[in-house]
N, C-alpha and C positions, 0 to 999 in steps of 0.2 A: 282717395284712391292712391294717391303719389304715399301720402303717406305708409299704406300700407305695403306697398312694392320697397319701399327703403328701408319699413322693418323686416317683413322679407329675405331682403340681402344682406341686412345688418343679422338674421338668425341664420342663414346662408355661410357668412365667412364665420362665424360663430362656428359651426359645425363642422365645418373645414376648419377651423384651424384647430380644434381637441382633437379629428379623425386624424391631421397631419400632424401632432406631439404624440399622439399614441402610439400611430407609427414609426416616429421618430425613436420613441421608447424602446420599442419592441427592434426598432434592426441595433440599436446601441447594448440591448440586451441582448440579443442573440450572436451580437459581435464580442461580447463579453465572456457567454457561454465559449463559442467556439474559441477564446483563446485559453479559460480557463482548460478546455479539452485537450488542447494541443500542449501544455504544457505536461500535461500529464502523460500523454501518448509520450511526452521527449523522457520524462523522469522514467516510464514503465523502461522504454526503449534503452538506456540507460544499465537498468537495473539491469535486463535480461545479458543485455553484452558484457556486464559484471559478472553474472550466473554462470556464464558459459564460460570465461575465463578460465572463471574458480574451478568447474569443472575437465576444464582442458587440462588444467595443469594438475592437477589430480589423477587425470588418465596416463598421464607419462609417468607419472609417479610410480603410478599400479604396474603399468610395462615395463618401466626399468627393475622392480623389484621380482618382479617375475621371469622376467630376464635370468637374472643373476641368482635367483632359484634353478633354474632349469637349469644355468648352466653349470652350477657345482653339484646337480643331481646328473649329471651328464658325464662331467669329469667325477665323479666316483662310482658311477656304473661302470667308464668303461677302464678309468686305470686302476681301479681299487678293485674288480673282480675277479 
């Protein structure tokens, strides 16, 4: 009887101890995931504030040159008529 109660516990910490490496596994993996994630969220985030730069300074572009449209369509309406 003794002996069967210590194999028992000897198949006891047996199974606790593969249920607590898997676990172990699984939060090292999941801690792995989430920073493979975030690194990516930084490079997306990144890229987009690059995006919008390029974009921005393209929009003055466009406003300055349209600008300087109107304005020599402006001065030859009104002092060349």
């Amino acid at each position: 009887m003794r002996e069967n109660k210590t194999l028992r516990q000897k198949w006891t910490c047996t199974v606790f101890c593969f249920t607590l490496n898997y676990v172990f596994f699984l939060f090292f993996r999941i801690d792995a995931n989430v920073q493979d994630a975030e690194l990516n969220v930084e490079a997306a985030h990144n890229e987009i504030i690059r995006y919008f730069q390029n974009i921005t300074s393209n929009r003055w572009l466009m406003i300055k040159i349209f600008a300087v449209l109107i304005f020599f369509f402006l001065f030859f309406v009104i002092f060349m008529a």
